[in-house]
C-alpha positions as CSV (number, residue, x, y, z in Angstrom):
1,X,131.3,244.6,109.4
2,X,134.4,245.9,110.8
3,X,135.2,242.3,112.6
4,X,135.2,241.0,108.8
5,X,138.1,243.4,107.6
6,X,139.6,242.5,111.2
7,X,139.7,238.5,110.2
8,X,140.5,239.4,106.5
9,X,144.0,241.2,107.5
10,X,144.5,238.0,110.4
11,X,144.2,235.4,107.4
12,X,145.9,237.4,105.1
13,X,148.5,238.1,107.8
14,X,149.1,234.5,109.0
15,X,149.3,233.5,105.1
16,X,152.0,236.1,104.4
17,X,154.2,235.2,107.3
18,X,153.7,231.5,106.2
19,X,155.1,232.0,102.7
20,X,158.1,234.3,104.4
21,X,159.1,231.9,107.2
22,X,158.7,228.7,104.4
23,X,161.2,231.1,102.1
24,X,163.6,231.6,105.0
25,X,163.9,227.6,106.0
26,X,164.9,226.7,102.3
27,X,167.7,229.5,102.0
28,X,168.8,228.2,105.5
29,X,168.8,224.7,103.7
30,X,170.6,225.8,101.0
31,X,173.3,227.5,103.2
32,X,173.7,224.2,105.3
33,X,174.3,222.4,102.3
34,X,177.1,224.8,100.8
35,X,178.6,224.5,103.7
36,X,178.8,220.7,104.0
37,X,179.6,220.7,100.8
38,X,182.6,222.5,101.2
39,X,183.5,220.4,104.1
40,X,183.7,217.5,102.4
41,X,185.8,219.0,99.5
42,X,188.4,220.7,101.9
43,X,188.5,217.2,103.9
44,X,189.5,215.9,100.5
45,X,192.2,218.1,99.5
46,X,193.7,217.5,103.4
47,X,193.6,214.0,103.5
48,X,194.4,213.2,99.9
49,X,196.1,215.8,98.4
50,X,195.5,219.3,96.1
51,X,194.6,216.8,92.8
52,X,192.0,214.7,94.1
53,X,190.4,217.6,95.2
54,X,191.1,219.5,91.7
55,X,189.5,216.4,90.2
56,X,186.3,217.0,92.1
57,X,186.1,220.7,90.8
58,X,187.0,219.6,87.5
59,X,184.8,217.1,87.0
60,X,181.9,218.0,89.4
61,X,179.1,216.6,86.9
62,X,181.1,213.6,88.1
63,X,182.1,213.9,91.0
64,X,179.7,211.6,94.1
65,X,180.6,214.6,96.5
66,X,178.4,217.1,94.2
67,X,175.6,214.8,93.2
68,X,175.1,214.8,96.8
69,X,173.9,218.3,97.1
70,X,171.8,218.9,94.2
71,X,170.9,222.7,95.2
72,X,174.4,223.5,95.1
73,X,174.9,222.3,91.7
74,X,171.4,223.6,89.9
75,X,172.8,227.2,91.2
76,X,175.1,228.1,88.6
77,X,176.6,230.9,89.8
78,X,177.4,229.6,93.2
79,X,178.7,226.4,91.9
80,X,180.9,228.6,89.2
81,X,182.6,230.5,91.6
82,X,182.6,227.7,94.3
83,X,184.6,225.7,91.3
84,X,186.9,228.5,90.3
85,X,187.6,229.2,93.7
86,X,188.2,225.1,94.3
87,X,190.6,225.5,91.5
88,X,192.8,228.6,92.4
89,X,192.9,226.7,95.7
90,X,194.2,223.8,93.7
91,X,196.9,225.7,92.1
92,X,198.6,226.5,95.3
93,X,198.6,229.9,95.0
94,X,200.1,232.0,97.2
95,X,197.3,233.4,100.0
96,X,197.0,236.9,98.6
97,X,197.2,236.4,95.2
98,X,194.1,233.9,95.8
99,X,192.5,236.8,97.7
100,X,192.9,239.5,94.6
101,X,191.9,236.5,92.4
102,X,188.9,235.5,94.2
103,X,187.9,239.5,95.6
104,X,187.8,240.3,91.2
105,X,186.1,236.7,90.4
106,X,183.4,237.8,93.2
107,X,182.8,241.2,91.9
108,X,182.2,239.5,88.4
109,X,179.7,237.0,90.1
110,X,177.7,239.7,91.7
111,X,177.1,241.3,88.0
112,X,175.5,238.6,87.0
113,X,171.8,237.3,86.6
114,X,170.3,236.4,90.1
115,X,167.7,233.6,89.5
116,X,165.4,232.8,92.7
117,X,167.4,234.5,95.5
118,X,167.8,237.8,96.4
119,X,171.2,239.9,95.5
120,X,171.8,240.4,99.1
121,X,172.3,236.7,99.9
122,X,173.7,235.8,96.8
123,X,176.5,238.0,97.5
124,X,176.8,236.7,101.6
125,X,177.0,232.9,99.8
126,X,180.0,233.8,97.8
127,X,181.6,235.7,100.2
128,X,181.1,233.0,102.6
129,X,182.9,230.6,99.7
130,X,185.7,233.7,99.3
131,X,186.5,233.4,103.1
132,X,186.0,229.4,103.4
133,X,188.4,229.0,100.6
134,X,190.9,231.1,102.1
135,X,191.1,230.0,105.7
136,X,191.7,226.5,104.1
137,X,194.5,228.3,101.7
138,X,196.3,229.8,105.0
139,X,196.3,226.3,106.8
140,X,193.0,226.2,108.6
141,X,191.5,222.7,109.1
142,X,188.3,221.6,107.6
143,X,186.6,222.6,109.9
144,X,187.6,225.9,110.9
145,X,187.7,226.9,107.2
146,X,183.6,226.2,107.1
147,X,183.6,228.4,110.4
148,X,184.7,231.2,108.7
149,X,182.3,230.6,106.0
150,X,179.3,230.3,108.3
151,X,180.1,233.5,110.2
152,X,179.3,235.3,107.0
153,X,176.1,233.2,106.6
154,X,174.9,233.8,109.9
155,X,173.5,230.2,109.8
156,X,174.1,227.9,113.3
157,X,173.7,224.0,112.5
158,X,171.0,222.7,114.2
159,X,172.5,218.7,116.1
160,X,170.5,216.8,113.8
161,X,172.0,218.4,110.5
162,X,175.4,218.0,111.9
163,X,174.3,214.0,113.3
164,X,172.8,213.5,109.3
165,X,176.2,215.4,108.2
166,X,178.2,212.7,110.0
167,X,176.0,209.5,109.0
168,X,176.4,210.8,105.6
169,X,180.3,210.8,105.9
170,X,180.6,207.6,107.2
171,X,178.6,206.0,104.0
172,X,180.7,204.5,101.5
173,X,180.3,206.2,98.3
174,X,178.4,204.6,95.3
175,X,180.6,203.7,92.1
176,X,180.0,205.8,89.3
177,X,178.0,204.4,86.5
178,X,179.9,203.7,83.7
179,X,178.9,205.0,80.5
């Protein structure tokens, strides 16, 4: 009888970890696509200037580099402060004005309704925007702004998501549909 209670707590064990490990991968998902995200949009503002990239926040219903990372756009707190932050960014601020502008926009954020992830990484996702955001603002490239970013995030890319990353770059973007 007591091998029964043995196999219960295995099963129930092995289904636990399942649901944990399966809730893990999609944050990790989720992370990797912020992050790409704001890759392409700081690759924007360098190679074509501070408006094309305001555009993109402005209009991010719009805009072809948001449509392609859905999750980022359902979450509307992230994609809130991501856009403010896009914005102030825009506006050529000076580098700690954007700080005190973003450090008071963040603690606004983290007051507000949490819907499917925990407080704890909501809060490393928008401080990883906070410190993307400003590594681009004090001259970083692309590249090393999304560093700082992912430091927070404690997420490494694996090579296929970076190979998929640069495939996806090198597409030609679809016209918008005209209405």
């Amino acid at each position: 009888m007591w091998m029964l209670g043995i196999g219960i707590g295995v099963v129930a064990g092995a289904i636990i970890g399942r649901f944990l490990a399966q809730r893990v991968r999609t944050s990790g998902k989720d992370d990797r696509a912020l992050l790409a995200l704001e890759y392409e949009l700081f690759t924007v503002a360098r190679e074509h200037g501070r408006n094309a990239l305001e555009a993109h926040a402005a209009d991010w219903r719009g805009s072809p580099i948001f449509r392609r990372y859905p999750t980022i756009a359902r979450d509307e707190v992230v994609r809130a402060y991501l856009i403010d932050a896009l914005l102030l960014l825009a506006d050529d601020a000076h580098a700690e004005d954007l700080d005190q502008l973003l450090s008071a926009s963040l603690r606004i954020m983290r007051k507000r309704r949490h819907d499917g992830r925990s407080p704890e990484r909501r809060n490393k996702t928008l401080e990883s925007i906070r410190r993307s955001v400003l590594a681009m603002r004090r001259g970083a490239t692309p590249v090393a702004a999304v560093r700082r970013g992912r430091d927070v995030l404690d997420v490494k890319p694996a090579t296929c998501d970076i190979t998929r990353a640069l495939v996806e770059l090198s597409r030609p973007v679809p016209p918008r549909p005209r209405n």
